[in-house]
N, C-alpha and C positions, 0 to 999 in steps of 0.2 A: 142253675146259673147264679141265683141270687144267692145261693147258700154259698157258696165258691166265693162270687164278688164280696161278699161276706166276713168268709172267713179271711179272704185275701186278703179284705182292710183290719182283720182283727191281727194277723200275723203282719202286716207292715208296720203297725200302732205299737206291737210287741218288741219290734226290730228298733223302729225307733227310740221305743222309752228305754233300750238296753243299753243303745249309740248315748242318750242323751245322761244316763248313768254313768256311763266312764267318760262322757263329756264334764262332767260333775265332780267325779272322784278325782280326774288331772287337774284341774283348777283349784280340790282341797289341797292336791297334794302340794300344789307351787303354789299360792298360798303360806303352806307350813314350811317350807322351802325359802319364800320369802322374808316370812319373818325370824328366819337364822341367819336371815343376810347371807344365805347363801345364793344368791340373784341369778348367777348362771343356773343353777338348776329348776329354781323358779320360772325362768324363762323356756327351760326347756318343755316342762310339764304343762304350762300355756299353751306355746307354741301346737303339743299334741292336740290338747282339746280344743286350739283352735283349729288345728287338720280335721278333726273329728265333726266339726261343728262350726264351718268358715261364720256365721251367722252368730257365734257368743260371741257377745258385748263383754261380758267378763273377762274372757281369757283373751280379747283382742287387746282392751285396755290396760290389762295388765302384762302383756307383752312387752308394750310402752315403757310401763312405769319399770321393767326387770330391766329392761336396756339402759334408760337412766338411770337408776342405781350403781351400773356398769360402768358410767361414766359415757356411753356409748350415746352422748346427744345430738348427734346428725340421725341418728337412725330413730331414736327416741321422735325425734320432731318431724320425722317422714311417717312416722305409727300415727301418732297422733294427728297428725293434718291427714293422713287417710282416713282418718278413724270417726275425722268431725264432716267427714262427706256424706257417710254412711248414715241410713235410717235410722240401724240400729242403737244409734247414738244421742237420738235427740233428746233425748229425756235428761241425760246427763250431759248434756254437748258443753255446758260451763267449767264440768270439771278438765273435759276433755282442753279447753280450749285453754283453763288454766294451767295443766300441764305442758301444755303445745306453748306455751308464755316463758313456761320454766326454762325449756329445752333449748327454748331461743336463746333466750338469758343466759346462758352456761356457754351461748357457741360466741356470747359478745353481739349477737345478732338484738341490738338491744331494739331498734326499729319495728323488728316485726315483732320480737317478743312483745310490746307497746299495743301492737293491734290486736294479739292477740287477748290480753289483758282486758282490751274494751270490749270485745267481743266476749269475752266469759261474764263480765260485770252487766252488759246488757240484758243478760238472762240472770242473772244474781245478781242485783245492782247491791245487797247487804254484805256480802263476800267482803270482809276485812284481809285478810290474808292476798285473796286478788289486787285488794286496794294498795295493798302495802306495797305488792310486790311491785304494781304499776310505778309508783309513785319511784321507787327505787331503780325500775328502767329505764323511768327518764331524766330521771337525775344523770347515771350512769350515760345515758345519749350527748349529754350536757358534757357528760365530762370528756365523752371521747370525741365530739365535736370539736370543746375546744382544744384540747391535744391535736387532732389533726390540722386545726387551726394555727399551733404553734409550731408543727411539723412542716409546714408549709412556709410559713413567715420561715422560720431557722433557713429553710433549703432556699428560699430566695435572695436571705442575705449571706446565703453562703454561696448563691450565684454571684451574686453581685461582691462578696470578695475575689470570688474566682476572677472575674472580668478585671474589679481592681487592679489585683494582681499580675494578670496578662499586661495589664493597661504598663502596670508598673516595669515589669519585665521589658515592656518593648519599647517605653521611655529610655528604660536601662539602658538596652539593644541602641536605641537610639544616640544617647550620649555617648557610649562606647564608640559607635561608630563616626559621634561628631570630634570626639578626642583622636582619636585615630588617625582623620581625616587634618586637624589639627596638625598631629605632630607629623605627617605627611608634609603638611602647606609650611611647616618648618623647616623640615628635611631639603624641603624643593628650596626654601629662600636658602638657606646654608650653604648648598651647592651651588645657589644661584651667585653668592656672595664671592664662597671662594670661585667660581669662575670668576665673576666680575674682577677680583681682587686678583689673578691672577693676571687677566685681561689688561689691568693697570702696570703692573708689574713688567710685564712683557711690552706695554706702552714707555713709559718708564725707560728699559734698556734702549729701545729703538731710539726715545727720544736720545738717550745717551750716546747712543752709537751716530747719530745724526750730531748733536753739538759737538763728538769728539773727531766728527769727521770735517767738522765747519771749522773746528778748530786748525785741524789740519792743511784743510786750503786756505787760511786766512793766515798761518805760519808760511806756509808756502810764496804767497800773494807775497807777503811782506818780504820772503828773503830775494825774489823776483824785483822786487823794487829797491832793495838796500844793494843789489846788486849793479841794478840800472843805473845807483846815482851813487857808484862809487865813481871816485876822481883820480884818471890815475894822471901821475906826474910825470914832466918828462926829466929820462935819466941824467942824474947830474953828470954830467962830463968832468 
């Protein structure tokens, strides 16, 4: 039994350093892959030897860095924040965390790229390159703070032309309907005028038809009396 349990661990030990051989030779090979910038295949050949071997630090890290290269920094910054969880990583967890900075930095995530920066410097506080890069994230925080600062101001004074505006429109709306109402209160005296002015007129004749009728009985009255005092004579014989 101990020859067997034996040899069992000498053929696992075998299996293993075979796994851990082409775990090696996929990492040379994306690696040589990498450095022709040819990044998607680089990526690919990580990728295996990190299926081969979930536990290399190598081919996890460099997984990372083939997706960056890609342009692909969401995914880049989800490797890397996985990547600085992991044991296997704390030896180099600065470089990790300075790429996890990078990847931020590229999505405009300049915030967290910033923590991430302190966090690599922590463990490398001599890291020039980290230094740099920090100092340039928060500048860049600076600047998209104030920008969205000036985004904000612009949209409030272009609320507040809007409302001007309304304000103006309904002043408008307003005088509109005060001239309106105006030449209504015109309309109405105009009318009111020529009735009146008609009203007079029509007064006017009556009055005329009255003095021409006073006329009339006052001719009348008087041929009534020239009549009365006529004298007549008696006939001469």
């Amino acid at each position: 039994m101990k020859i067997l349990y034996i040899t069992g661990l000498i053929i696992l030990f075998f299996v293993q350093s075979i796994e851990a051989q082409k775990d090696r030779k996929l990492i040379r090979e994306g690696v040589r892959e990498y450095e022709k910038e040819k990044y998607s295949n680089a990526e690919i050949s990580f990728q295996k030897a990190l299926d081969k071997n979930k536990n290399s630090y190598p081919a996890d890290y460099n997984v990372g860095n083939s997706l960056y290269k890609q342009n692909k920094f969401k995914e880049a910054a989800e490797k890397f924040n996985d990547l600085s969880k992991k044991e296997s990583a704390s030896v180099n967890l600065s470089d990790v965390y300075h790429n996890l900075g990078n990847s931020f930095l590229q999505e405009k995530q300049y915030d967290k790229s910033i923590e991430a920066y302190k966090n690599s410097l922590r463990l490398k506080p001599g890291d020039e390159d980290t230094r740099y890069n920090l100092a340039y994230a928060m500048s860049m925080l600076k600047q998209q703070q104030q920008q969205q600062q000036n985004k904000d101001q612009n949209k409030d004074n272009k609320d507040n032309k809007d409302k001007d505006k309304k304000d103006d429109q309904k002043n408008d709306k307003q005088d509109q309907q005060k001239d309106q109402n105006k030449k209504e209160e015109q309309k109405n005296d105009q009318q009111q005028q020529q009735k009146d002015q008609l009203t007079k007129q029509e007064a006017e004749q009556i009055l005329e038809a009255i003095q021409n009728q006073e006329k009339e009985v006052q001719e009348k009255v008087e041929r009534e009396k020239a009549k009365a005092a006529k004298v007549y004579t008696e006939k001469d014989w």
